[in-house]
VOGU-3710 file (C-alpha; in Angstrom, 3 decimals, decimal comma):
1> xxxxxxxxxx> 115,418/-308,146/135,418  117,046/-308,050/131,800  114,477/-306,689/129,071  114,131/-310,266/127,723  113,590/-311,744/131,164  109,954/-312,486/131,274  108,130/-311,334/134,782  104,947/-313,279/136,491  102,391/-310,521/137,088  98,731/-310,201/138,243
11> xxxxxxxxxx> 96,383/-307,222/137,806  93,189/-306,275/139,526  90,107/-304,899/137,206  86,949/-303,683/137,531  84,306/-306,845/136,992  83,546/-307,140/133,573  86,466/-306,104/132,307  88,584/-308,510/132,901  87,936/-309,682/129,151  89,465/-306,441/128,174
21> xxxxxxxxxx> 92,208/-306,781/130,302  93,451/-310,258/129,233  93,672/-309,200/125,287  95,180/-305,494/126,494  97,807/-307,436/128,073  98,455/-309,667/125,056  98,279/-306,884/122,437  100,041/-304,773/124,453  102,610/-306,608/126,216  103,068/-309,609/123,840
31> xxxxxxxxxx> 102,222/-311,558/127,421  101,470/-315,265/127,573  99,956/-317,547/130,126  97,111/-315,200/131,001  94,571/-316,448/133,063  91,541/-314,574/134,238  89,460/-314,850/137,159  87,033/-312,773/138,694  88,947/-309,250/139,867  92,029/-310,240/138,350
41> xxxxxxxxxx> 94,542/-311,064/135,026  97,375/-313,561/135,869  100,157/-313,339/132,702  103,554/-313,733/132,150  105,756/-310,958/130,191  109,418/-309,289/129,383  108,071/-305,708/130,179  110,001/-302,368/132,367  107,833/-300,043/134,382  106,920/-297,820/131,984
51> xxxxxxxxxx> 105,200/-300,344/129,414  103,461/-301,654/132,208  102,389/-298,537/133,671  100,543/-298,029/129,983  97,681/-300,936/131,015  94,228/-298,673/130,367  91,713/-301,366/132,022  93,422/-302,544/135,129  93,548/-301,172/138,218  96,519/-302,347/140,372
61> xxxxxxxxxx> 99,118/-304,115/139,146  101,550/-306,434/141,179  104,791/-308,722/140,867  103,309/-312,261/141,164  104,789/-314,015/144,127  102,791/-316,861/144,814  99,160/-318,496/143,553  97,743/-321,535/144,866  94,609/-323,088/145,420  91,747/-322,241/148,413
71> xxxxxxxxxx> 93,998/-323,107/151,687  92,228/-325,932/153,906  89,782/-324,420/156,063  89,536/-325,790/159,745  87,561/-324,498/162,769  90,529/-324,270/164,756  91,598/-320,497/164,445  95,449/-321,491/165,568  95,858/-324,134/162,756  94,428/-321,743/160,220
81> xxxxxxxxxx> 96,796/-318,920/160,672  99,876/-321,689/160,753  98,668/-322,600/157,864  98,458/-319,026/156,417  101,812/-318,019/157,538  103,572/-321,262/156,452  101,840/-320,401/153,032  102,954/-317,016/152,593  106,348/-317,205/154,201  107,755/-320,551/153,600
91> xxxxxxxxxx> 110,639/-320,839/151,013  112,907/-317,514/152,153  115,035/-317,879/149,346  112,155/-317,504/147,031  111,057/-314,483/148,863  114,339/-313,286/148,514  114,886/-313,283/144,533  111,330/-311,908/144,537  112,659/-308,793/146,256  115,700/-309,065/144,025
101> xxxxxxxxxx> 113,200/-308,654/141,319  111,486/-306,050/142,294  114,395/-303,887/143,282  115,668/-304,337/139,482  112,125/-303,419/138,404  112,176/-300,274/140,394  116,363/-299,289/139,225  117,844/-300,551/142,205  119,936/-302,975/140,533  123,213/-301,380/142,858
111> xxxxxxxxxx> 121,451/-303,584/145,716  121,294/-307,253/144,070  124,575/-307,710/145,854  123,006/-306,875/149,460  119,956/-308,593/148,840  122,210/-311,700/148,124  123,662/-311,491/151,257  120,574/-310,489/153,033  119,413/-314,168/151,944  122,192/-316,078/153,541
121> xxxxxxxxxx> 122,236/-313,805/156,586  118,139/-314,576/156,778  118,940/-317,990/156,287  121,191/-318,160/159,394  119,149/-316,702/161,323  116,095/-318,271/160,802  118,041/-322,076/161,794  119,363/-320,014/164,831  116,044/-318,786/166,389  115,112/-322,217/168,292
131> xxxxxxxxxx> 114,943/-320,735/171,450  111,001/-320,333/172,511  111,950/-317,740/175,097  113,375/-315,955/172,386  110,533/-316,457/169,991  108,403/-314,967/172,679  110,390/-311,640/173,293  110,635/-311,131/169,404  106,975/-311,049/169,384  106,141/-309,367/171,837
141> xxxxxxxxxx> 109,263/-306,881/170,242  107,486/-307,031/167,148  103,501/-306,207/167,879  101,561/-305,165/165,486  98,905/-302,857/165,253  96,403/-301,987/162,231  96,136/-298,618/160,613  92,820/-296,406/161,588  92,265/-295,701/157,766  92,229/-299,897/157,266
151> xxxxxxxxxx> 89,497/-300,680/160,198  87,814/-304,415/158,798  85,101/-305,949/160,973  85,006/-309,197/158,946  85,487/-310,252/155,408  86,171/-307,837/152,756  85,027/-304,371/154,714  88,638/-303,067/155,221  89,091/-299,646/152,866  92,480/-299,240/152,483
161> xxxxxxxxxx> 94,321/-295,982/151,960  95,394/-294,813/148,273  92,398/-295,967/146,482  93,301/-299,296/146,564  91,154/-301,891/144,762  89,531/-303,998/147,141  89,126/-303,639/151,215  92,583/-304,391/152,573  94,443/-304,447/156,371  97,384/-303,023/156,947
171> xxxxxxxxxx> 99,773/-304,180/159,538  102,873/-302,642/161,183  104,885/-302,902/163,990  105,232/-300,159/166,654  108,328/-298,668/165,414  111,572/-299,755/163,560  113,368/-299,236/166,163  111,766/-302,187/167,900  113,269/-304,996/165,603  116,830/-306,499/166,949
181> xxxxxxxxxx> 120,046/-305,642/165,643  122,132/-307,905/167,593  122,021/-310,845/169,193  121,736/-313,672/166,671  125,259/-313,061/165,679  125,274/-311,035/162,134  127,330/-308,122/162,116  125,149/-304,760/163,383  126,652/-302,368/160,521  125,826/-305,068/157,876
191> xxxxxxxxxx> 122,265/-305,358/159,741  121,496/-302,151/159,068  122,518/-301,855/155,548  120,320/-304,664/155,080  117,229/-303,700/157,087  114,110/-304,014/154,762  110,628/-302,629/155,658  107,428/-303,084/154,413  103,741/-303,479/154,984  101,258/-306,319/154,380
201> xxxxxxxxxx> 97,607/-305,765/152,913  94,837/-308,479/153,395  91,859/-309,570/151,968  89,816/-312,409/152,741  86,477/-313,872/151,948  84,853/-317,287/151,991  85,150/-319,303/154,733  88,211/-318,212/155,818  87,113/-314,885/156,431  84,162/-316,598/158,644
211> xxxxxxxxxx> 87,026/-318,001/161,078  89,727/-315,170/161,004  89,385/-311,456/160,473  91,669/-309,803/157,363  93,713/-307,737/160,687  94,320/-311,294/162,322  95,699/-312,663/159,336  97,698/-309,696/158,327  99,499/-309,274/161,672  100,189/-313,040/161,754
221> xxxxxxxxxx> 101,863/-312,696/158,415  103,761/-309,644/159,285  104,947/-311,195/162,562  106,277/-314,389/160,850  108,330/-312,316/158,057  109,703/-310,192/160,334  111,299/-313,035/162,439  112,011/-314,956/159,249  113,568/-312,319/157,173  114,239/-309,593/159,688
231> xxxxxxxxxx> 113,090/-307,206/157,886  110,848/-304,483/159,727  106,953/-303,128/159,373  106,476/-299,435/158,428  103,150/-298,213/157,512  104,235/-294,827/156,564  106,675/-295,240/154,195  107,967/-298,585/153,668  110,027/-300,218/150,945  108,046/-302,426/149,722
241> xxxxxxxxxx> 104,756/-300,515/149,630  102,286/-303,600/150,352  102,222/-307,318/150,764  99,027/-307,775/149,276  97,557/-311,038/150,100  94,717/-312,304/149,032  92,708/-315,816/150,183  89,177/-316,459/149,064  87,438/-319,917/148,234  88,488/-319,891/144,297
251> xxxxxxxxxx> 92,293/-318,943/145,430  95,430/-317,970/147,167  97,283/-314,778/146,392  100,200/-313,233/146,799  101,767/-310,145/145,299  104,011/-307,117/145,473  102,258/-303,932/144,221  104,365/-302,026/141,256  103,274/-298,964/141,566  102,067/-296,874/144,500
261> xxxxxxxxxx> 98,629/-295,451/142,803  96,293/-297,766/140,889  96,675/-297,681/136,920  93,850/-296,080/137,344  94,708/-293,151/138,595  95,535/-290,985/135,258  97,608/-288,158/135,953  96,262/-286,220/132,986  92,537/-286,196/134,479  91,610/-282,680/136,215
271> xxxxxxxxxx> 88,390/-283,401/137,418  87,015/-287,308/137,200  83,808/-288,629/135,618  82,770/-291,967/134,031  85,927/-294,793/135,816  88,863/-294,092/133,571  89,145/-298,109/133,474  85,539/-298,593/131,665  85,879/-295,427/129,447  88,852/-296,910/128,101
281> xxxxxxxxxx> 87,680/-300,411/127,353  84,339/-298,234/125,696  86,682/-296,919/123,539  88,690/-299,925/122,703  85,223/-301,162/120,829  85,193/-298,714/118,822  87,583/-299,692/116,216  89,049/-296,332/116,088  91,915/-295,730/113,127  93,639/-292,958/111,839
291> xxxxxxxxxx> 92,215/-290,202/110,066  88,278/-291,659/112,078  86,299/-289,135/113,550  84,908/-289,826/116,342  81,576/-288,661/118,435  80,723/-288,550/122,014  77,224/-286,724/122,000  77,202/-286,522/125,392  80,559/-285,842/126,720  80,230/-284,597/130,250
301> xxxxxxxxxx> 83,714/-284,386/131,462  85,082/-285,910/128,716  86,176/-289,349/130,163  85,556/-290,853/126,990  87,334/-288,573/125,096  90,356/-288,485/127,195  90,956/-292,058/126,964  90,464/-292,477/123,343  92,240/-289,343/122,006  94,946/-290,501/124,359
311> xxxxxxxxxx> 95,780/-294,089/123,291  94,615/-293,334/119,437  95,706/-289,876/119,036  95,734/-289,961/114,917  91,769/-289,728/115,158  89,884/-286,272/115,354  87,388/-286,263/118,646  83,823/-283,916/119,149  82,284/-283,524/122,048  78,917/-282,231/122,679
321> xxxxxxxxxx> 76,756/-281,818/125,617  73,886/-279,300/126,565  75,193/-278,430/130,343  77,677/-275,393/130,718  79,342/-276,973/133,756  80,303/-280,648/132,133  81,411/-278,486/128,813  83,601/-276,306/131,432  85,110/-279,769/133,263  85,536/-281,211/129,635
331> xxxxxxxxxx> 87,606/-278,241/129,104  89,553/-278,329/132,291  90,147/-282,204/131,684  91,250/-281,447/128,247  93,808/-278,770/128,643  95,588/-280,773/131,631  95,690/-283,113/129,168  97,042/-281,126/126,385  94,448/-282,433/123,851  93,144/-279,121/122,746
341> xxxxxxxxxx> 94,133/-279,847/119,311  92,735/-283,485/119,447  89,385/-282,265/121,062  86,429/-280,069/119,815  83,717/-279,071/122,221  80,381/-277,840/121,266  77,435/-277,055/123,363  74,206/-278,937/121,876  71,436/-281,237/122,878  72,077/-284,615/121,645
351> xxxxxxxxxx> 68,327/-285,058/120,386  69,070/-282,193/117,760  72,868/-282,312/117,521  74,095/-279,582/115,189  76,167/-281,776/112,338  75,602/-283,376/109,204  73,874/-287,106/108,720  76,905/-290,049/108,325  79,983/-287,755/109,371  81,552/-289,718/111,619
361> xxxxxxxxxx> 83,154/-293,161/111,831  82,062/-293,842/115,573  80,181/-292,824/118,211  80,550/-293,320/122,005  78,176/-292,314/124,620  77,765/-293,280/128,358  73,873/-292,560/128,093  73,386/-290,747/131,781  71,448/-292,507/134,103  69,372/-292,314/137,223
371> xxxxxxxxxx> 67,821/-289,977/139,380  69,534/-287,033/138,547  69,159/-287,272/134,807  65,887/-288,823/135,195  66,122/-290,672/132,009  64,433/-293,999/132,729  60,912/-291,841/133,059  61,171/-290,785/129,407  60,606/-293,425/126,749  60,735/-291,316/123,981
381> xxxxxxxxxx> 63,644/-289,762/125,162  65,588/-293,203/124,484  64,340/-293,125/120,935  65,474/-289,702/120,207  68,448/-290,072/121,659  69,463/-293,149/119,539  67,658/-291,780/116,308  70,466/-288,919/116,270  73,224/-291,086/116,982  72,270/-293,411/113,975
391> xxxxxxxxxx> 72,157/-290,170/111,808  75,248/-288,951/112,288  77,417/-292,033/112,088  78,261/-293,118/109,160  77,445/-296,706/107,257  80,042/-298,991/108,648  80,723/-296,985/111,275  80,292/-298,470/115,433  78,284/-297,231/118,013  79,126/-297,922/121,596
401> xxxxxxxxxx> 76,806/-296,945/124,202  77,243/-297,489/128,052  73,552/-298,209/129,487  71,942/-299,007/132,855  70,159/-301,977/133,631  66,765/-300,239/133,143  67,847/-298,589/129,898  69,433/-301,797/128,626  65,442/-303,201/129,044  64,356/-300,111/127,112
411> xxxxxxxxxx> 66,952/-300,864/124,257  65,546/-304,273/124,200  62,098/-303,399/124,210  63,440/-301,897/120,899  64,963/-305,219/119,520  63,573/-307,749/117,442  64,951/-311,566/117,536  65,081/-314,438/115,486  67,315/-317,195/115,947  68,342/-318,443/119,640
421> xxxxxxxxxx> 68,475/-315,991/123,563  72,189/-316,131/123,096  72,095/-312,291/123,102  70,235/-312,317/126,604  72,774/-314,575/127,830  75,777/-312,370/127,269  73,670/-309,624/128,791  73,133/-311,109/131,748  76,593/-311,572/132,756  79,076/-312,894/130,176
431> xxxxxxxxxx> 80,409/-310,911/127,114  78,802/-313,861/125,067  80,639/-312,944/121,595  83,708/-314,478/121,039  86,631/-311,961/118,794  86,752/-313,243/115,610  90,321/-311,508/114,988  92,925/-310,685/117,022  92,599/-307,403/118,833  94,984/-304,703/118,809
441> xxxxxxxxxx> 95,364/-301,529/120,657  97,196/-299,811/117,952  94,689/-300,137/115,637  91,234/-301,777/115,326  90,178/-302,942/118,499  87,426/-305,658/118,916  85,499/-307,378/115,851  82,731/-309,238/117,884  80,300/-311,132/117,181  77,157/-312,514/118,743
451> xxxxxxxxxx> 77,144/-316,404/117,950  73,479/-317,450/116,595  71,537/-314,316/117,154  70,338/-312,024/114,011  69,246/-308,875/115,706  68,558/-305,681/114,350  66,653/-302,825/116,276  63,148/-302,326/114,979  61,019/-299,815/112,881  63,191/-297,240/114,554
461> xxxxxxxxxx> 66,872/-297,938/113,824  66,546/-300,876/111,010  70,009/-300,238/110,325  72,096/-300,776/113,913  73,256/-304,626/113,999  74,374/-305,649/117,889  77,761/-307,106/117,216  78,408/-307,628/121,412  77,220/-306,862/125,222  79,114/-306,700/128,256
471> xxxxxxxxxx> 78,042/-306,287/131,455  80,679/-304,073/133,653  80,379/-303,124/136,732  80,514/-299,153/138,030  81,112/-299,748/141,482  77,600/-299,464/143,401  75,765/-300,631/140,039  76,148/-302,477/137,463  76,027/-301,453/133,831  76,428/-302,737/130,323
481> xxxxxxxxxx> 78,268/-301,381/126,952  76,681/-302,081/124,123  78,274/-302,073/120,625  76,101/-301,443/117,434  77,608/-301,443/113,692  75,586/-299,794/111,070  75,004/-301,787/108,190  73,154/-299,550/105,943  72,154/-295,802/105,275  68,802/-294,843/107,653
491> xxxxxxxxxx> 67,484/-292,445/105,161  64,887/-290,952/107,116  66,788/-287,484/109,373  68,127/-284,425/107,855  69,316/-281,616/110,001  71,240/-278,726/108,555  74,123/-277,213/110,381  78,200/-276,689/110,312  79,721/-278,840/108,590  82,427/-281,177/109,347
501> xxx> 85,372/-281,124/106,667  87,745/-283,638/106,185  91,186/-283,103/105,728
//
């Protein structure tokens, strides 16, 4: 695929963030027909591996190969999975210049020529293989049998290996060795060259999950492409990593994975904190330019401040935090990295944090939560907490905090409002503020806005004007980032200390 040649993609993301996603993908990749659903970013773009690889909020990212509608559900279990497989692997040829795609993605474009001949050599055999005797010995040639790391008993339960996003199935056959070489007249040597392998990845949910099992459905599918393209299932190490398919009651999915890890997975990160994903799209809020500096008051390992010094790395980033061992991970991170010029660390409690009032442009927290930090007992502790922050960003500047759902009821407690419940709407689910200019990951990020609500906090931080909410979700909880500007100078905290100097 030519530079100009635009590609049909889907990406997988964290829920919550698939907001994020859909304007990354448009600032980033100049895509167009995105469409967002729950868990995933459907878009269309001219982009090579490595500006694709440089997506911060998804998490897998695949070659679009088909998307349809929920398939018709019926109680009989045989018509469902015909109905699957002639879904997935009807139209060979298509399959075929999907592969052809791939391979050019991936710098294989030596092989277009074999792939071309694969396709009229699948072709043929596919209008030879009439003979149900036959049909029966290539199955039973051809069984499949589903990982131990991919065990599902229904629905979406199947953990897949590698991280992946999502429970999955894999399917494979026995061995290679298993799939015919002869005997529906192609040439053996030519077979050979051509032999493709790969392994199929299922999810399912809905009602279709309530008749067949993700393991049924992938072995189906991997049966019917191997006697329709005679290609061959490897689990181990196959060509085509994963056939991820995908069939819930909203939709019908299919894709070829990219990449082998998640987007996710930054190779930079020694030692992983807050979801790389949400840290990121933190981050993005902040409206972070050159020359800002910028203000994580309670660091940890520095997930924060990896992602942001990382994609805006014209901005000067301090860290603070009052434990030894997240300072000494925040290190570790940082070095692998190679931010150590980007990145100051200082050891301080963010209630009495040792820098002057207004010195920096933006501040970004994820505000630790539950039983270990034991925050939610503390009610004060909230108030401190945000009293310092207010101090030491300046007027104009954003604050972006990361809260749970019992600290997100403290902050409200906080909150006086006059004019409509839009802002409990978008924190109950929807980012309820619509960007009121166009976002950019090279620069400013997000100007939001919440529609019809004039909220300030109260008596205790008169100056912090909510300007969006968004409710993301950490994996076994649910969380939501908050994003404050200050609109005026608070007046009230001085705290001598070093001194930040700008140059």
């Amino acid at each position: 695929m030519s530079p100009a040649e635009p590609g049909r993609f889907f990406c997988t993301a964290g829920r919550g963030l698939e907001p994020f996603l859909a304007r990354e993908v448009q600032a980033r990749l100049g895509a167009t027909e995105v469409d967002s659903v729950v868990g995933k970013v459907f878009f269309r773009a001219a982009a090579r591996p490595g500006e694709l690889r440089k997506l911060r909020s998804g998490e897998r990212l695949f070659l679009l190969l088909k998307k349809h509608g929920p398939l018709p559900v019926t109680r009989s279990r045989g018509k469902m999975l015909n109905e699957i497989k002639s879904f997935v692997t009807e139209e060979p040829e298509y399959w075929l210049d999907i592969i052809s795609v791939w391979r050019k993605l991936h710098g294989h474009e030596g092989k277009t020529d074999d792939v071309s001949e694969e396709k009229s050599l699948a072709l043929k055999r596919n209008s030879e293989e009439t003979n149900s005797a036959s049909k029966r010995q290539k199955t039973e040639q051809v069984r499949g049998i589903v990982s131990e790391e991919c065990q599902a008993e229904a629905g979406e339960t199947c953990v897949a290996p590698e991280r992946m996003s999502g429970q999955e199935c894999c399917v494979e056959s026995k061995t290679s060795s298993e799939f015919p070489s002869k005997g529906s007249g192609e040439n053996p040597t030519a077979n050979e060259k051509l032999s493709f392998s790969f392994r199929v990845s299922c999810r399912c949910s809905g009602a279709i999950a309530k008749i067949l099992t993700s393991q049924e459905i992938g072995k189906a599918i991997g049966i019917a492409l191997v006697k329709q393209c005679g290609w061959h299932a490897d689990l181990r190490d196959p060509d085509v990593e994963v056939i991820f398919v995908h069939l819930n009651d909203i939709h019908s999915v299919v894709g070829i994975p990219l990449f082998r890890l998640p987007l996710a997975n930054r190779e930079y990160i020694q030692t992983a904190g807050l979801r790389s994903t949400v840290a990121w799209a933190m981050a993005s809020l902040a409206e972070i330019s050159a020359g800002a500096f910028v203000l994580d008051p309670m660091c940890g390992l520095g997930m924060i401040l990896l992602e942001a010094a990382k994609e805006w790395p014209e901005a000067y980033y301090w860290g603070a935090d009052i434990s030894d061992s997240q300072l000494e991970g925040a290190d570790g991170n940082i070095r692998t990295a190679g931010l150590m010029d980007k990145i100051e660390l200082l050891k301080a409690s963010v209630k009495a944090l040792p820098l002057p009032s207004e010195s920096f442009d933006s501040v970004i927290s994820d505000i630790p939560f539950g039983k270990k930090f034991k925050t939610t007992g503390d009610a004060q502790l909230l108030t401190d907490i945000l009293q310092e922050m207010e101090r030491v960003l300046r007027v104009g500047g954003t604050l972006v905090l990361l809260l749970s759902q019992e600290l997100r009821r403290r902050v409200d407690d906080l909150t006086v409002r006059a004019g409509g419940d839009s802002a409990q709407a978008s924190a109950d689910g929807n980012s309820g503020a619509a960007p009121t200019q166009s976002p950019s990951v090279d620069g400013n990020s997000f100007s939001l806005a919440l529609s019809g609500e004039e909220a300030v906090l109260s008596r205790h931080f008169g100056s912090l004007v909510p300007e969006g909410v968004y409710a993301v979700s950490l994996g076994k909880t649910d969380a939501f980032i908050h994003k404050y500007r200050k609109v005026s100078a608070a007046g009230h905290w001085k705290l001598s200390g070093p001194g930040l100097k700008r140059t």
